[in-house]
GULUM-540207 format. One record per residue: residue number from 1; x, y, z of N, C-alpha, C in turn; residue in three letters; chain. Coordinates in Angstrom, 3 decimals, decimal comma, padded with zeros to 6 digits. Layout:
% GULUM-540207
(NUM (X Y Z) (X Y Z) (X Y Z) ALA A),
...
This chain:
% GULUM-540207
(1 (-016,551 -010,938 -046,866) (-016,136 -012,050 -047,673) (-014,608 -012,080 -047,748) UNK A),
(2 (-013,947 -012,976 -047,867) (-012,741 -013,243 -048,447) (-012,308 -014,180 -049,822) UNK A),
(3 (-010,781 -013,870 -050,045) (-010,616 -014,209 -051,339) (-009,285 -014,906 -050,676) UNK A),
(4 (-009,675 -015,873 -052,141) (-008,578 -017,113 -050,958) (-006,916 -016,780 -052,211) UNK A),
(5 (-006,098 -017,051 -051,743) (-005,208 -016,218 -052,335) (-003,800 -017,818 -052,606) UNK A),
(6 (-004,502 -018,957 -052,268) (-003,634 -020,076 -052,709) (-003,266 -020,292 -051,643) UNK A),
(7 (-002,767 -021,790 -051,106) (-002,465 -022,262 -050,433) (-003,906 -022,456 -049,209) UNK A),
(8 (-003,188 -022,025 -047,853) (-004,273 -021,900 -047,228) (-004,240 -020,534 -046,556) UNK A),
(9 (-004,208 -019,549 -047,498) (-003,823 -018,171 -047,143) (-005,273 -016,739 -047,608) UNK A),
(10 (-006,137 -016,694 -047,091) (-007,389 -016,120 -047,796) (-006,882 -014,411 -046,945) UNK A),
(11 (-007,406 -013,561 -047,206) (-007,439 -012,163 -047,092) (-009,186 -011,022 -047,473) UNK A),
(12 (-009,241 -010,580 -046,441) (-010,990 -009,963 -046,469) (-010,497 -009,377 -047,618) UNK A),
(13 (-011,786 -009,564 -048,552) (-011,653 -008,827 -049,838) (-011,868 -007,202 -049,452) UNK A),
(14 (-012,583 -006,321 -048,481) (-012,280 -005,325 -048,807) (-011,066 -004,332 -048,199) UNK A),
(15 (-009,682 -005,569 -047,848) (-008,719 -005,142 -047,596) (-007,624 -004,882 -048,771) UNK A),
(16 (-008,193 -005,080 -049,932) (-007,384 -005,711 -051,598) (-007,253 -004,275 -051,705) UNK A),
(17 (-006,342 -003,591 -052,200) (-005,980 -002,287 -052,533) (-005,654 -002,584 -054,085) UNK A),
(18 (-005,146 -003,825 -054,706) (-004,460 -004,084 -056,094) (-004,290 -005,378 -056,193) UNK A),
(19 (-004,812 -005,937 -057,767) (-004,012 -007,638 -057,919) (-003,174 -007,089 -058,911) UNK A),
(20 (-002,443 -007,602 -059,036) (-001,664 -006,968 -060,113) (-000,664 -008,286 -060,980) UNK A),
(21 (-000,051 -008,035 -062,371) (000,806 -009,844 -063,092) (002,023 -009,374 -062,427) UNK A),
(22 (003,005 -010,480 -061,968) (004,020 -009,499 -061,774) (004,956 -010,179 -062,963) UNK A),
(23 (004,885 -010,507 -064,067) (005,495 -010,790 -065,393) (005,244 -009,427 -065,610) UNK A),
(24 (004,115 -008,446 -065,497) (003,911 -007,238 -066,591) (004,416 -006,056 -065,493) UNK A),
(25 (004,542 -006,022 -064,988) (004,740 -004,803 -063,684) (005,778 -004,766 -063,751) UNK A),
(26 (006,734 -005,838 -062,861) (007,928 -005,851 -062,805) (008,939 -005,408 -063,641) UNK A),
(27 (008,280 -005,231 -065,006) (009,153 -004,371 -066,013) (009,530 -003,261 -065,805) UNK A),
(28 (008,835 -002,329 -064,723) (009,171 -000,662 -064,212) (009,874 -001,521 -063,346) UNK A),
(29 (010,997 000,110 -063,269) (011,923 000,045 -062,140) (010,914 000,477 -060,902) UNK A),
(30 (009,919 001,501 -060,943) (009,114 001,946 -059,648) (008,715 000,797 -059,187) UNK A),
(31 (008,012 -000,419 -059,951) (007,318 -001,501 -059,066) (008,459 -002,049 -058,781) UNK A),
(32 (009,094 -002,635 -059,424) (010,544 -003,221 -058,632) (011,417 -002,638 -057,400) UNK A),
(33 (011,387 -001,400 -057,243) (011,651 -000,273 -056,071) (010,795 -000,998 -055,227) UNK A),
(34 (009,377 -000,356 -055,674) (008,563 -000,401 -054,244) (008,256 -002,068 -053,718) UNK A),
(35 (008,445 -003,479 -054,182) (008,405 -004,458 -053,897) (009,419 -004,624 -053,367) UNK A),
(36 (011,315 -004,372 -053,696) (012,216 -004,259 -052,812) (011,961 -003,073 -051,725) UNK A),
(37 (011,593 -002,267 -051,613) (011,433 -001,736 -050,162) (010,474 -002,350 -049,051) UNK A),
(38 (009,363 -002,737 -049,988) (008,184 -003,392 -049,324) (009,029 -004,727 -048,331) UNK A),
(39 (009,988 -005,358 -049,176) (010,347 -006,669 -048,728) (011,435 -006,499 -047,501) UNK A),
(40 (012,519 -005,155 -047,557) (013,153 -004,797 -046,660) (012,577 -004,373 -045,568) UNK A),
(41 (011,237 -003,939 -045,552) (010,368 -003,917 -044,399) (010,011 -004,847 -044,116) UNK A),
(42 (009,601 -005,990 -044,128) (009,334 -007,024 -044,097) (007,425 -007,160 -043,913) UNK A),
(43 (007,237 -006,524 -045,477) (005,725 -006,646 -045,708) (005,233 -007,804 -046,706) UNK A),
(44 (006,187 -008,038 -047,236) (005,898 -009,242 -048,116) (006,069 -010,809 -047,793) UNK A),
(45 (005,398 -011,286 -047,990) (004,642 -012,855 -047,795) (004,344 -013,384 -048,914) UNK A),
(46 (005,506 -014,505 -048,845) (005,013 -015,499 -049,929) (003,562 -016,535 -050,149) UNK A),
(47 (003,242 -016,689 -050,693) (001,831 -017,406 -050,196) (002,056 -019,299 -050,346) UNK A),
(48 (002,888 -019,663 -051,438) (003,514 -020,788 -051,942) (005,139 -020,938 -051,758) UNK A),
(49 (005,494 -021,998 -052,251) (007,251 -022,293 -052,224) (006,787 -022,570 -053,976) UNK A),
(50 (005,937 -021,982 -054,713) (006,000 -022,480 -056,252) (006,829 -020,897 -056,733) UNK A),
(51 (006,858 -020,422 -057,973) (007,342 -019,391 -058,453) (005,762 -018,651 -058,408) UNK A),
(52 (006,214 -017,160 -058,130) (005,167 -016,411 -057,794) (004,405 -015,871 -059,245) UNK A),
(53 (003,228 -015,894 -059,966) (002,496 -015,297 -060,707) (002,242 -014,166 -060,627) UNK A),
(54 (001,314 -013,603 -059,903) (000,708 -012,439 -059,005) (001,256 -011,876 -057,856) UNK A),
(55 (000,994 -010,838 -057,600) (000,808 -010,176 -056,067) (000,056 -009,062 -055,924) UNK A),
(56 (-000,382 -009,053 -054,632) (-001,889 -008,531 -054,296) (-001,116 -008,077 -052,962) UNK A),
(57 (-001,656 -006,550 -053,297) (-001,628 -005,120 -052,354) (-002,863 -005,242 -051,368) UNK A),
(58 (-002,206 -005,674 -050,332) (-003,632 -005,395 -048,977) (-003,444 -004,429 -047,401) UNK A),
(59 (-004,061 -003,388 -047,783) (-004,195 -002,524 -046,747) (-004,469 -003,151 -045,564) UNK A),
(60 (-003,942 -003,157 -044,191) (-003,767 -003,954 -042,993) (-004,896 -003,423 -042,017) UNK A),
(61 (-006,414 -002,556 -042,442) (-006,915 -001,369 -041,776) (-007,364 -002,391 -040,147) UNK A),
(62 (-007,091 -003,525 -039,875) (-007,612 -003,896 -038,671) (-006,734 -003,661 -037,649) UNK A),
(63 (-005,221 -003,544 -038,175) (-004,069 -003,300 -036,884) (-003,792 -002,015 -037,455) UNK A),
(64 (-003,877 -000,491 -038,124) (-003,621 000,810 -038,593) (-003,566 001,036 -037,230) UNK A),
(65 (-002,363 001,863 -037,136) (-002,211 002,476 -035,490) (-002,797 003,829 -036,313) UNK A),
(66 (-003,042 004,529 -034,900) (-003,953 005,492 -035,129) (-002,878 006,399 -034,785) UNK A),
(67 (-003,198 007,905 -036,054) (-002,617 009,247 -036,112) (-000,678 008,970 -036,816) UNK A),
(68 (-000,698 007,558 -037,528) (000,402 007,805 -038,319) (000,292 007,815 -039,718) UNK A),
(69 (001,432 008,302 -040,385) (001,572 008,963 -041,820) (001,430 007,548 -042,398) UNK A),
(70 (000,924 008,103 -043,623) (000,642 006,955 -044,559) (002,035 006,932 -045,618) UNK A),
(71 (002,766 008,187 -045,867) (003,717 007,950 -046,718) (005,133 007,720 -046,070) UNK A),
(72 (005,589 007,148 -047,416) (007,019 007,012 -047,254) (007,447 005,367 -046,476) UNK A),
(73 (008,044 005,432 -046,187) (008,647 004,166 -044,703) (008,046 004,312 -043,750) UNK A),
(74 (007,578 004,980 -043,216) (006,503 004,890 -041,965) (005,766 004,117 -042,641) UNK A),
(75 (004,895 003,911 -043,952) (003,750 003,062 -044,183) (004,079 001,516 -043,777) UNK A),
(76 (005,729 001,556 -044,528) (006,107 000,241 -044,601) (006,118 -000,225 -042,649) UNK A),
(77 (006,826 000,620 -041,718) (007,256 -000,062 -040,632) (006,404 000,233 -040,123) UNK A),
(78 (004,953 000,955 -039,930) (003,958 000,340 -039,169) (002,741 -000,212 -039,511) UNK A),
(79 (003,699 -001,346 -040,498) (002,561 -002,483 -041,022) (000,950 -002,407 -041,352) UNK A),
(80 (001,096 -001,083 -042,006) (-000,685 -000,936 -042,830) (-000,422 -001,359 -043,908) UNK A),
(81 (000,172 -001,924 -044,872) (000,515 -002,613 -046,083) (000,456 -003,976 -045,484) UNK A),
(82 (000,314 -005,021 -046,535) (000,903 -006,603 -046,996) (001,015 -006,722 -048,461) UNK A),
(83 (001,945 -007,415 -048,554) (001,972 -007,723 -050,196) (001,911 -009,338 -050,010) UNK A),
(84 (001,463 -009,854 -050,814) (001,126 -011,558 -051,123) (001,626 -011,614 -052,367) UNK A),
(85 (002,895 -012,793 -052,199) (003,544 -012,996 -053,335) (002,296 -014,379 -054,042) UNK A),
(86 (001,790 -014,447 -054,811) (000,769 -016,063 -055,036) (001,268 -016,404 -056,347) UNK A),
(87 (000,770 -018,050 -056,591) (000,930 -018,618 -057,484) (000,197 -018,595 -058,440) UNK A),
(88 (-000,833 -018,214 -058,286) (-001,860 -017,986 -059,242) (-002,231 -017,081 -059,807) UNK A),
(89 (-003,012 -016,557 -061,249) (-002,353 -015,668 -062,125) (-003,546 -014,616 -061,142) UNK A),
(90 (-003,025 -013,049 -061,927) (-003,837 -012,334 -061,973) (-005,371 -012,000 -062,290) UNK A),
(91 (-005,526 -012,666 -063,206) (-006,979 -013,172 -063,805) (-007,327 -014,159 -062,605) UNK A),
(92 (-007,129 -014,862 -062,359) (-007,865 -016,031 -061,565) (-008,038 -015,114 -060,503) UNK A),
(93 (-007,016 -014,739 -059,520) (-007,771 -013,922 -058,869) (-008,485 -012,520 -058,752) UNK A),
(94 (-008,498 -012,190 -059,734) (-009,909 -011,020 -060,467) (-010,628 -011,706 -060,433) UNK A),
(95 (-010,729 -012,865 -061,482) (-012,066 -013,368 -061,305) (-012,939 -014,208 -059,983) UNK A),
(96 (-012,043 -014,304 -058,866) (-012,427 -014,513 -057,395) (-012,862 -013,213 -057,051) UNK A),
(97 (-012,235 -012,491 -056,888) (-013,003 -011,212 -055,972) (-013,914 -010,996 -056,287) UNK A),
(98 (-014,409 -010,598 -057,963) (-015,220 -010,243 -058,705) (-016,721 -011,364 -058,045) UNK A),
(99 (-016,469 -012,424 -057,811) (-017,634 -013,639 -057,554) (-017,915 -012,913 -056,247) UNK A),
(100 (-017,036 -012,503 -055,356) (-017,389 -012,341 -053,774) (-017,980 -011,063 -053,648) UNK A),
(101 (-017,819 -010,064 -054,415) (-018,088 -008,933 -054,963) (-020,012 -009,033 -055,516) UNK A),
(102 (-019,615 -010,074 -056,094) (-021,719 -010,521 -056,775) (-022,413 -010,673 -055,676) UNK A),
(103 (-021,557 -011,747 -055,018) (-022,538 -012,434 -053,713) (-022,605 -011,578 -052,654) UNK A),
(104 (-022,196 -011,141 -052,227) (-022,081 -009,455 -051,376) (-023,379 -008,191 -051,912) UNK A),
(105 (-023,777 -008,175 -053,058) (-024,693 -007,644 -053,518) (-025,931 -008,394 -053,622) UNK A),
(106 (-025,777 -009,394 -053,629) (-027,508 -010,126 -054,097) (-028,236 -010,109 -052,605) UNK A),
């Protein structure tokens, strides 16, 4: 299943590592770190030209080159991360995954 993430931008839901507000996050300096490093790698993607609500952590496991480190800057420069900057809140998309998540079980 996928979760559509605004615009015309959807992502397999069991690539979602985190949705997260970024009104409430962004208050640590660590998330603010790791979204400026994320972006100097060039892992982050806006999803809209509106002001961003959310962003959602998605593990890249279909292109993961095989036998490299997961930490540090290697994660960032061989693109097993995405970050999705979206317009839409955190809740809205919880409550999307959560639906694709039901229908996946029945």
């Amino acid at each position: 299943m996928y979760l559509h993430l605004g615009q015309n931008v959807v992502v397999p839901v069991e690539t979602v590592i985190g949705i997260f507000d970024l009104d409430n996050t962004t208050s640590s300096h660590i998330t603010r770190k790791f979204l400026g490093d994320a972006e100097k790698a060039g892992c982050v993607y806006s999803v809209s030209d509106e002001l961003p609500n959310s962003f959602v952590v998605c593990s890249d496991i279909c292109q993961k080159p095989s036998g490299q480190s997961t930490s540090g800057e290697n994660y960032y420069r061989s693109n097993e991360m995405k970050i999705y900057l979206s317009q839409l809140s955190s809740q809205t998309l919880l409550k999307r995954s959560e639906t694709m998540r039901f229908e996946v079980t029945i």
